[in-house]
C-alpha positions as CSV (number, residue, x, y, z in Angstrom):
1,X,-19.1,-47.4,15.8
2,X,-19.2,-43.9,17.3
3,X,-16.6,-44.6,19.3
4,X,-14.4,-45.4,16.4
5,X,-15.3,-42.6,14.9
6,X,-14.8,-40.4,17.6
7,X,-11.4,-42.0,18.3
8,X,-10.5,-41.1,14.5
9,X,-11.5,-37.4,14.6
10,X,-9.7,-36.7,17.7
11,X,-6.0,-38.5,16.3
12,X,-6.8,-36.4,12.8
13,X,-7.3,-33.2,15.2
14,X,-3.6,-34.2,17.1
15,X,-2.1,-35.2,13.7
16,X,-3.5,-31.2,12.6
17,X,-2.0,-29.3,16.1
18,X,1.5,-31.1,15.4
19,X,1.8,-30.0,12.3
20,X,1.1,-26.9,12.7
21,X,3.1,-27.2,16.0
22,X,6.1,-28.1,14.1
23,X,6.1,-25.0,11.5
24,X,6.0,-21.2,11.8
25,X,5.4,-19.0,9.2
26,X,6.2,-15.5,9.4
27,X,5.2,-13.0,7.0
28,X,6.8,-9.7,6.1
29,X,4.5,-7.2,4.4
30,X,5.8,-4.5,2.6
31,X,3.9,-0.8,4.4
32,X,3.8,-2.7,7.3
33,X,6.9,-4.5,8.4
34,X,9.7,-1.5,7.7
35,X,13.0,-0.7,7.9
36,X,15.0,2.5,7.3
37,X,15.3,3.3,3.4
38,X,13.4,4.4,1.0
39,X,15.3,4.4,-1.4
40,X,17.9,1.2,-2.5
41,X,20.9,3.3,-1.7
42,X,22.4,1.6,1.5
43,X,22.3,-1.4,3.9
44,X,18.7,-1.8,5.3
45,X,17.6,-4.3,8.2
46,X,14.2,-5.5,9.0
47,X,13.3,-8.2,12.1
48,X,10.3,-10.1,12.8
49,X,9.4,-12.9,15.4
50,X,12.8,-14.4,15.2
51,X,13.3,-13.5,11.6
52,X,16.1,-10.9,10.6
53,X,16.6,-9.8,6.7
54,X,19.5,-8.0,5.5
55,X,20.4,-6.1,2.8
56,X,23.8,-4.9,1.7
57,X,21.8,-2.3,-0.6
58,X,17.7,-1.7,-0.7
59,X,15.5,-0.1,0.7
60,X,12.5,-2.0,3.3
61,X,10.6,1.3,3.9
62,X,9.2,1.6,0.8
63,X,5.8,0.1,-1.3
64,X,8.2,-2.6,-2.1
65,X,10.8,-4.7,0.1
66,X,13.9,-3.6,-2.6
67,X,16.8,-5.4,-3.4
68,X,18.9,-3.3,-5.3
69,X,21.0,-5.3,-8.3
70,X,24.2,-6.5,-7.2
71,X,22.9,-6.6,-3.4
72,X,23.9,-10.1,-1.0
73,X,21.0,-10.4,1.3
74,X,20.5,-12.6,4.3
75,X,17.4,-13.9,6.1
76,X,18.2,-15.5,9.7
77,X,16.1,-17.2,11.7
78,X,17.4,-17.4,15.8
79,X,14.0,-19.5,16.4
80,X,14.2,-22.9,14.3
81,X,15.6,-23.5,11.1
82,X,14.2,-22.1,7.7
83,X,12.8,-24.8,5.6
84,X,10.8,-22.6,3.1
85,X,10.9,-18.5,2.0
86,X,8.4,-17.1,-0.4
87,X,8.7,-14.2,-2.4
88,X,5.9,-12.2,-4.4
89,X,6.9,-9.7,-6.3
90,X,6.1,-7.1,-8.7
91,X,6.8,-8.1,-12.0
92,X,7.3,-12.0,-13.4
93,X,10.1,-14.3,-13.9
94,X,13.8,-12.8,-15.2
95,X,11.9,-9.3,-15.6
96,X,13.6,-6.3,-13.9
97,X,12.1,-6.6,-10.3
98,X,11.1,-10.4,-10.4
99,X,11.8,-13.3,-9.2
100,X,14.0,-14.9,-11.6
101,X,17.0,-12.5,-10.4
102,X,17.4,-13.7,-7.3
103,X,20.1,-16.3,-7.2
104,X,21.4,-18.0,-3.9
105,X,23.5,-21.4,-3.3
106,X,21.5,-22.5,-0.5
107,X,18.8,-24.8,-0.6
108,X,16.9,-25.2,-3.9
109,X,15.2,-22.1,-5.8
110,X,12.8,-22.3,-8.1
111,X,10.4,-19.3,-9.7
112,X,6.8,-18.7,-11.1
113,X,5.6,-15.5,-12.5
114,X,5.7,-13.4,-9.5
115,X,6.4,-16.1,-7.2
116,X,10.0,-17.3,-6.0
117,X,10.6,-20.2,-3.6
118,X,13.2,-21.5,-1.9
119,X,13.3,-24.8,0.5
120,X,15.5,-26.1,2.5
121,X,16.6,-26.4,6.0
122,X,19.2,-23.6,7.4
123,X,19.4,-21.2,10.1
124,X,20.4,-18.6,7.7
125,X,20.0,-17.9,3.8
126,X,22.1,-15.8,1.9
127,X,21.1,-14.8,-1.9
128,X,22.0,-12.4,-4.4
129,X,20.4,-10.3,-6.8
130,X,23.0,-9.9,-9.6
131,X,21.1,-9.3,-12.7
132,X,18.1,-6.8,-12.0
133,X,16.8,-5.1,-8.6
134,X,13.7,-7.3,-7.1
135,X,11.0,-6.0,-5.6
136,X,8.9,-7.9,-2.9
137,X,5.0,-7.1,-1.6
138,X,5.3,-10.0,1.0
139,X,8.3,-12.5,2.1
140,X,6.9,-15.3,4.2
141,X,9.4,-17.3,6.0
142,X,8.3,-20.9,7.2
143,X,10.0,-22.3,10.6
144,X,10.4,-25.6,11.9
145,X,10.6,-24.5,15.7
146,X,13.0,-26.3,17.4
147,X,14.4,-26.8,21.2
148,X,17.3,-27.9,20.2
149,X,18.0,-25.2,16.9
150,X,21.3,-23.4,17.8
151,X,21.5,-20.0,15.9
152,X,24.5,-19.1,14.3
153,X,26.6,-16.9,16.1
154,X,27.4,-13.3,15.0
155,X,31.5,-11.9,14.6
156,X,32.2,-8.2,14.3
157,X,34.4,-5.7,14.3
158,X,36.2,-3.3,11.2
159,X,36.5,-5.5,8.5
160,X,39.4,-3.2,7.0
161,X,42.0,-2.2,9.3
162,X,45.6,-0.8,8.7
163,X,47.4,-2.2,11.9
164,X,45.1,-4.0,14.4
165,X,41.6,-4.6,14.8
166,X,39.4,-6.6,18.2
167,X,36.9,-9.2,16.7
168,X,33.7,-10.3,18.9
169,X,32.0,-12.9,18.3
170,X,28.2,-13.4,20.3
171,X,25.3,-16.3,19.9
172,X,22.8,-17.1,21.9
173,X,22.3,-17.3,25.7
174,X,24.0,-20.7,27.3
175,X,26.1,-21.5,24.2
176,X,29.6,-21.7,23.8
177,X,32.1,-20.7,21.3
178,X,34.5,-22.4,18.9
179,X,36.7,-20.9,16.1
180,X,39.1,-20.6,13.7
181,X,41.8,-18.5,12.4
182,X,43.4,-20.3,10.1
183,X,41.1,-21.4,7.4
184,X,40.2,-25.2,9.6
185,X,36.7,-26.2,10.3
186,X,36.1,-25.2,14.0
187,X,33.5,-28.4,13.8
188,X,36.2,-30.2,13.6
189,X,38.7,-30.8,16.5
190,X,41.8,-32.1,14.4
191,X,42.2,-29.1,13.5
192,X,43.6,-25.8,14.8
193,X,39.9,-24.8,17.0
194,X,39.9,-22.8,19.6
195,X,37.8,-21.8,22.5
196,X,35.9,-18.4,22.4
197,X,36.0,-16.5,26.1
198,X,36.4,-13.2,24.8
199,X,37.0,-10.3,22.1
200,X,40.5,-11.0,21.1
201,X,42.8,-8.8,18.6
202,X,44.4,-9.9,14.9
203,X,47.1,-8.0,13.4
204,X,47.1,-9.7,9.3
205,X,44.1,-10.3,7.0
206,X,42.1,-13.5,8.7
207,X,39.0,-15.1,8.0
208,X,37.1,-16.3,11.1
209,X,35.1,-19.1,11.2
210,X,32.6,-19.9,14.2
211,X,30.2,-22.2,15.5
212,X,28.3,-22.6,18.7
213,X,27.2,-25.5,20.7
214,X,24.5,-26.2,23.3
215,X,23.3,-29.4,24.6
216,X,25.5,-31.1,22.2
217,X,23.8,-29.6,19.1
218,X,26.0,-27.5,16.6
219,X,24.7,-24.0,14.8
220,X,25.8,-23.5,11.1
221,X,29.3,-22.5,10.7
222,X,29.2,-18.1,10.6
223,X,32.3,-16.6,8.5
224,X,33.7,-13.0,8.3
225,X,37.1,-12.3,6.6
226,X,39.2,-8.7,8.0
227,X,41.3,-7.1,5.6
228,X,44.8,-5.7,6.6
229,X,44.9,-3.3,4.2
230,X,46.8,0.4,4.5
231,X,44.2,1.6,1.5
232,X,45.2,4.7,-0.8
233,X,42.3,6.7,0.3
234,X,39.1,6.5,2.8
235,X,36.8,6.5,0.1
236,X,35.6,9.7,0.2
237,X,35.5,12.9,-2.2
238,X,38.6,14.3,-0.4
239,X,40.0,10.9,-0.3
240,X,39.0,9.0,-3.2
241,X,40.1,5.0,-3.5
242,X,42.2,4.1,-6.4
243,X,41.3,1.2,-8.2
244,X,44.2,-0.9,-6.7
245,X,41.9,-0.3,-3.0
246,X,38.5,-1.6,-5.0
247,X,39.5,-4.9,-5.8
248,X,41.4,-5.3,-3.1
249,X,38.1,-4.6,-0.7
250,X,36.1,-6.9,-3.0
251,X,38.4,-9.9,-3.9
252,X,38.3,-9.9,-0.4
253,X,34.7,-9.6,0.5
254,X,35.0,-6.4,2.6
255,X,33.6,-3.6,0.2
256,X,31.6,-0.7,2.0
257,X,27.9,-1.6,1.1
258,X,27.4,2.1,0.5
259,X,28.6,4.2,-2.3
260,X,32.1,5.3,-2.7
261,X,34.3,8.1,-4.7
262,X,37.0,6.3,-7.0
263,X,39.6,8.0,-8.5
264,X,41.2,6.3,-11.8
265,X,42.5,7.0,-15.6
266,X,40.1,6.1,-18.3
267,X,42.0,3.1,-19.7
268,X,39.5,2.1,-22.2
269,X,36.6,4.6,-23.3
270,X,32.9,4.2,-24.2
271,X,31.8,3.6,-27.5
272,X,28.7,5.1,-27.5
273,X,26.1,6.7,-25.1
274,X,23.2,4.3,-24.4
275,X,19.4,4.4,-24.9
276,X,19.6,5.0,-21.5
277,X,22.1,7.9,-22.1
278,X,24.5,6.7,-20.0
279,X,28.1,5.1,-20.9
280,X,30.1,1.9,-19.9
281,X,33.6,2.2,-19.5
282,X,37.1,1.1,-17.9
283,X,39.3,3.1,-15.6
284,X,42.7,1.9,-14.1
285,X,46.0,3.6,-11.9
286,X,48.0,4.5,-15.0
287,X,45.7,4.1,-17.8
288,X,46.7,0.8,-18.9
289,X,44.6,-2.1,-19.4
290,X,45.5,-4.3,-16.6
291,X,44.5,-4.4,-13.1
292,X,41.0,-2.3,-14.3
293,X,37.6,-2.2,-13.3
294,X,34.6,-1.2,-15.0
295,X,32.2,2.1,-14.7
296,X,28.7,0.5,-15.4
297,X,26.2,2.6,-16.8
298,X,27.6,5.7,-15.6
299,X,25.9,8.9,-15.4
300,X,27.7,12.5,-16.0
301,X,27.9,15.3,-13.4
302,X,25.2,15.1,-11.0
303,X,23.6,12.4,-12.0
304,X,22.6,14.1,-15.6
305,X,22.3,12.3,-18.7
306,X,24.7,12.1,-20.9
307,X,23.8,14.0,-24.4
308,X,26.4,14.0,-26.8
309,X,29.9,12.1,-27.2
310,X,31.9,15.5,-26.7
311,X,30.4,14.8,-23.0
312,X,32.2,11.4,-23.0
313,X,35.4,10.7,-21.0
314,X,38.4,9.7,-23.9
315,X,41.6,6.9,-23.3
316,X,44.2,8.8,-20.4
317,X,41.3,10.9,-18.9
318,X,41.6,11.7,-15.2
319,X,38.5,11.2,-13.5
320,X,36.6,10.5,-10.3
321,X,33.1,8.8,-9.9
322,X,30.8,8.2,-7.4
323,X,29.3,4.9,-7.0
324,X,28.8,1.0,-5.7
325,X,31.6,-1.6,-5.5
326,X,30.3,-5.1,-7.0
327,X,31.8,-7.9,-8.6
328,X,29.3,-9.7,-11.5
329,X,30.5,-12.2,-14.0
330,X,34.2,-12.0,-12.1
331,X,34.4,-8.5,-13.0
332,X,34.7,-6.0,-10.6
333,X,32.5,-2.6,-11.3
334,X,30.5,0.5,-10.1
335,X,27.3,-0.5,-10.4
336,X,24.5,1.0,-12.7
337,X,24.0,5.0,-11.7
338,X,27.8,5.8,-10.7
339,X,28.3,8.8,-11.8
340,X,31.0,11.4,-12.7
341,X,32.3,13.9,-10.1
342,X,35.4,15.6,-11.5
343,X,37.0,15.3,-15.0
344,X,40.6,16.1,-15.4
345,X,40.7,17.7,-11.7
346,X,37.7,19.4,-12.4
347,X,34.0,19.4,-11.0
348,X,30.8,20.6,-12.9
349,X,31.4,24.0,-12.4
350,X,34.8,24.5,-12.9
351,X,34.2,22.4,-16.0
352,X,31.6,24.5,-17.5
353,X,33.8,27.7,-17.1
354,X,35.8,27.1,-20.2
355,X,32.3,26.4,-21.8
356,X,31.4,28.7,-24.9
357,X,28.2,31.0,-24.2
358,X,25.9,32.3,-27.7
359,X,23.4,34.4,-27.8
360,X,20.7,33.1,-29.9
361,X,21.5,34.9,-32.8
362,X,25.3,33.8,-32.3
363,X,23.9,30.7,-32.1
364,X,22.3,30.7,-35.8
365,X,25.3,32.2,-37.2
366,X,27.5,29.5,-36.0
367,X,24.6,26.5,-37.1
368,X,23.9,28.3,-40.8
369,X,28.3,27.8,-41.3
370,X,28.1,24.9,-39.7
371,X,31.0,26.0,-37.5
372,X,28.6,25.4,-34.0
373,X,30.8,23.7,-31.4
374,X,30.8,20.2,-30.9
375,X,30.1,19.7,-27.2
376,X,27.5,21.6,-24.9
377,X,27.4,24.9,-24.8
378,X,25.6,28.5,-23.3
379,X,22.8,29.6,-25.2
380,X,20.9,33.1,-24.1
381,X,18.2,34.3,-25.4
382,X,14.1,36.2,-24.4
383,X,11.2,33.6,-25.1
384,X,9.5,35.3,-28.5
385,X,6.5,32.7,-28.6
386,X,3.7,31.0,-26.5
387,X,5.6,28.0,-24.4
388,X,4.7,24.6,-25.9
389,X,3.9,22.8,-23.1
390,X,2.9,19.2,-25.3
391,X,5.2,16.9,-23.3
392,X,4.7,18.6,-20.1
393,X,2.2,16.5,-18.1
394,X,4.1,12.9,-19.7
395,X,7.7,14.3,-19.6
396,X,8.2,16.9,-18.2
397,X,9.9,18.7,-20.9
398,X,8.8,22.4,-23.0
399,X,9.5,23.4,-26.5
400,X,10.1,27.0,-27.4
401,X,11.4,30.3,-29.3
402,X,14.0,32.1,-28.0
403,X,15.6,35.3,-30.5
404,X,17.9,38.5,-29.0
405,X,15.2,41.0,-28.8
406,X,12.1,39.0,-28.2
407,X,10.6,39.0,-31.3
408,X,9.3,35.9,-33.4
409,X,12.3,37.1,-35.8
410,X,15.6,35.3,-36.1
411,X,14.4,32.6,-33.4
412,X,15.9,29.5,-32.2
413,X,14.2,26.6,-31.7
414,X,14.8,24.7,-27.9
415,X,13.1,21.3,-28.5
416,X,12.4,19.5,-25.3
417,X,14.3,21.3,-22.8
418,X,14.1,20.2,-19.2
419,X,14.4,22.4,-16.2
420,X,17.0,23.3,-13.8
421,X,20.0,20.5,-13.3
422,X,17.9,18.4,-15.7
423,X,15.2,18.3,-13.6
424,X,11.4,17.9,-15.1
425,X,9.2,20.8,-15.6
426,X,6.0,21.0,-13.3
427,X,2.7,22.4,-14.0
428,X,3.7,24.2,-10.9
429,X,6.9,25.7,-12.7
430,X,7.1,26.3,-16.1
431,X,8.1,29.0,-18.6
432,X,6.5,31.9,-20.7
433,X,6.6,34.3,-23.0
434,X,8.9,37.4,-22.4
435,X,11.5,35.2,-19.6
436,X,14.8,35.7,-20.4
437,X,16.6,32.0,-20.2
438,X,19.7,30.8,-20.1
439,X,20.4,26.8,-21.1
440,X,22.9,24.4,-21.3
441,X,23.3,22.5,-24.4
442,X,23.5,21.2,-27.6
443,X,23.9,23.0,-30.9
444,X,22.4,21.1,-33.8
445,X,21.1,21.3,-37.6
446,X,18.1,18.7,-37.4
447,X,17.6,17.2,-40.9
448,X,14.2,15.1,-40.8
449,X,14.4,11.6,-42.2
450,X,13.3,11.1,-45.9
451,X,14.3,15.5,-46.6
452,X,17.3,17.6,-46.6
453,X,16.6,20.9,-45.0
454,X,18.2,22.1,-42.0
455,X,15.8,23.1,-39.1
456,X,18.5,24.9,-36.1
457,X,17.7,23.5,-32.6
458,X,19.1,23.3,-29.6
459,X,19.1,19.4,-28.9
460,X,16.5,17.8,-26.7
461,X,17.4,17.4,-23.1
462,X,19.2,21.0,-22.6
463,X,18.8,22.3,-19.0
464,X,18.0,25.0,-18.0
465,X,20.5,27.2,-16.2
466,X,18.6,30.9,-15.2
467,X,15.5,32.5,-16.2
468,X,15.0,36.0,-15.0
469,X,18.7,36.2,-13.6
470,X,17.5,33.5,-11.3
471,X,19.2,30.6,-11.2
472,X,16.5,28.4,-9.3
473,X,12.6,28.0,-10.1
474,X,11.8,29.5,-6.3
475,X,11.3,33.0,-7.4
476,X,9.4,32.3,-10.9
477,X,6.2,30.2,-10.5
478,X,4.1,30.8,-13.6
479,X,0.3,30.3,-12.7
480,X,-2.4,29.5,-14.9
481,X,-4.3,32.4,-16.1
482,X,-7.3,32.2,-13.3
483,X,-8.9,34.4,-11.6
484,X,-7.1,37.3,-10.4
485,X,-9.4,39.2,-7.7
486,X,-9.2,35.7,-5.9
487,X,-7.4,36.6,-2.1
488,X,-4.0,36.6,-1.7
489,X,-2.0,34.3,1.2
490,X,1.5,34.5,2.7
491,X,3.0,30.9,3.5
492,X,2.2,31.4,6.9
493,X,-1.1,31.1,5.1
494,X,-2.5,34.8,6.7
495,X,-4.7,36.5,3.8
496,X,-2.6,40.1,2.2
497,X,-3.1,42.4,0.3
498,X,-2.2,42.6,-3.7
499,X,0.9,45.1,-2.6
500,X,2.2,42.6,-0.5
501,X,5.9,41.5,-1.6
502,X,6.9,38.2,-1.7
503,X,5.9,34.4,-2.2
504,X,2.0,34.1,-2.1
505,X,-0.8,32.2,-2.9
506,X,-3.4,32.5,-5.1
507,X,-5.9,30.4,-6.7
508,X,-4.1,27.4,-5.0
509,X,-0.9,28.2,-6.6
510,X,2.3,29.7,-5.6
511,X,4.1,32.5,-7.1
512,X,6.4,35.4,-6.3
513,X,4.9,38.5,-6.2
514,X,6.9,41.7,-7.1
């Protein structure tokens, strides 16, 4: 009897080893397995015992592995073929960063609250995430090691070319080549396959299709399309695309993963500025309707918000944005957070030159006869009252007083102004009493729901453009009132005296002192 028992233990125990013989699981851990970005911006990379993932946009050095939305992504094994991934992500389902938006063709996908699986059996899984960026703690990839997996091989070279390009193609060591050029399946010898022996040169748009061999095993088939293209521009700010080179790059599967400078004609406008305060638009070559693609949740100069329609490119428009080829629902777009770069051949500066400046007692003139213009504006003025600093520490954003002379007389109200370029205010930089400010923005009578008096205001959101004739918060740090015997330090962090000019720091803060 004990050697029947014994006999059964020690087949359980080899039934155990094979199994886990026969599957690898590797396990990416976001802060510990990184690649380049921190932000989703650009292409990231990141490789681990066999296992490659790629991102057209995200960002792998970060809390999270991101997938920005509109990304492809790939994971590759060159070790055995993937039969299961697992995602865990930050948020559940369809949410923004959750499973539910990544999508992929390969395999069979299902979701969970924060979990997203995939199984299957391929050397190499491609999915998108169309809808909303995800956001990943851990991807673990399951393996089936195999001697006789084949990895899929690799073809490169400039996947936009104006007269020639040299494709390479590369798989693993003791394989050979075959491909195509032609559209036929290089699996199949009836058609047009040819044998790979080295880089060779194509002089029209092709798509290449490869697979490799070894001991009479076959990898998946790899595919890479090269556009011959002589493009209107190079994509840059001095050389913008047209919207004619856009879809041309995406129809054909080439786009630049990173983000790009378009120039087009607003061909149909935005309707309305979002909660988000940012617009959705159309632009085209000449304005027209056809051959279009869409600005998606555009942002205005720099990145700001957009605040008031005035702001709002109209119908013939010349513009040039800043931003991410993708295609989603067929439609080909910048993606959410393009943004605005010049407007009828002219930047942000240049732009705010034929902008009207008001001192605030201009301003209160123009507000009482309701004759205050329509679109942003200059407003100058000395802060006559204590800063209120409510939505500092959750917003970043100060209320305040601002009249001609200083005085709590004939004052304008700045509701909710934010700081240089838009930026939030810091308990490390904010203003006071007696600076002298300039802002950009918006002239308004606010009436409160339910009344009918008129309260002036410059419109939340302004920005602040100088304080103190400077036009950057470097040489006015307000400190709290502490105290003010405490020793003084230069940034070299030597102790000086109370004469000493310059940036300092005192009580743990830092301040210029004049």
């Amino acid at each position: 009897m004990k050697k029947v028992l014994r006999m059964t233990l020690v087949l359980i125990m080899a039934l155990v080893a094979n199994v886990a013989m026969a599957q690898k699981v590797v396990t990416f851990t976001a802060g510990t397995d990184k690649g380049n970005n921190e932000n989703a911006t650009d292409p990231d990379t990141v490789s681990k015992k066999g296992i490659t993932i790629i991102t057209t946009t995200g960002a792998f050095n970060a809390k999270q592995f991101r997938f920005a939305k509109g990304a492809t992504s790939t994971i590759a094994s060159s070790e055995g073929a993937i039969t299961k991934i697992v995602f865990t992500c930050t948020a559940n389902n369809t949410a923004k960063y959750g499973p539910g938006n990544i999508e992929t063709k390969d395999g069979s996908y299902a979701y969970e609250n924060k979990v997203g699986t995939w199984t299957g059996n391929a050397g190499t899984v491609t999915f998108t995430t169309s809808n909303n960026q995800v956001r990943a703690t851990k991807i673990e990839v399951t393996i089936a090691p195999n001697s006789d997996f084949v990895a899929t091989p690799v073809i490169s070279g400039d996947a936009i070319f104006a007269e020639t390009t040299t494709v390479t193609i590369t798989a693993g060591e003791g394989t050979t080549i075959k491909y195509t050029i032609n559209g036929d399946d290089p699996t199949d010898d009836r058609g047009e396959v040819l044998n790979y022996t080295a880089p060779f040169t194509i002089n029209q748009t092709t798509t290449v299709q490869a697979v490799a061999y070894k001991g009479g095993k076959a990898s998946e088939v790899a595919t890479k399309t090269f556009l011959k293209k002589a493009l209107n521009g190079e994509g840059t700010m001095e050389k913008p695309y047209n919207v004619e080179d856009v879809i041309a790059l995406q129809k054909a599967g080439v786009a630049p993963a990173k983000n790009v400078y378009v120039a087009g004609i607003v061909s149909q406008p935005a309707e309305a500025i979002s909660q988000y305060n940012d617009i959705s638009f159309y632009i085209s070559d000449d304005g027209n309707t056809g051959n279009e693609i869409m600005a998606y949740n555009s942002k205005y100069f720099k990145e700001a918000n957009y605040t008031d329609m005035k702001q709002v490119p109209v119908k013939g428009d010349k513009v040039v944005l800043c931003g991410k080829i993708i295609e989603y629902n067929n439609i080909v777009e910048l993606g959410r957070g393009n943004y605005l770069v010049s407007l009828n051949g002219k930047t942000e500066g240049e732009a705010q030159e034929d902008t009207l400046t008001f001192t605030a007692s201009e301003a209160l003139a123009a507000l009482a006869a309701d004759k205050q213009p329509q679109g942003v504006c200059y407003i100058t003025g000395t802060i006559c009252e204590e800063v209120d600093t409510t939505g500092l520490a959750q917003f970043g954003n100060l209320t305040y007083k601002i009249s001609d002379d200083g005085t709590a007389a004939n004052s304008l109200i700045v509701f909710r102004s934010k700081s240089f370029d838009g930026a939030k205010y810091t308990k490390d930089f904010y203003l006071k009493k007696g600076d002298q400010v300039k802002i950009l923005g918006q002239l308004i009578n606010y009436v409160k729901e339910g009344t009918t008096e008129k309260t002036p205001e410059v419109q939340a959101n302004s920005k602040l453009i100088s304080v103190n004739g400077h036009t950057t918060g470097v040489n006015h740090v307000t400190i709290d009132k502490m105290n003010a015997n405490a020793p003084m330090y230069n940034l070299a962090g030597q102790r000086v005296s109370k004469n000493y000019k310059g940036v300092v720091i005192q009580n743990g803060k830092k301040f210029f002192n004049k």
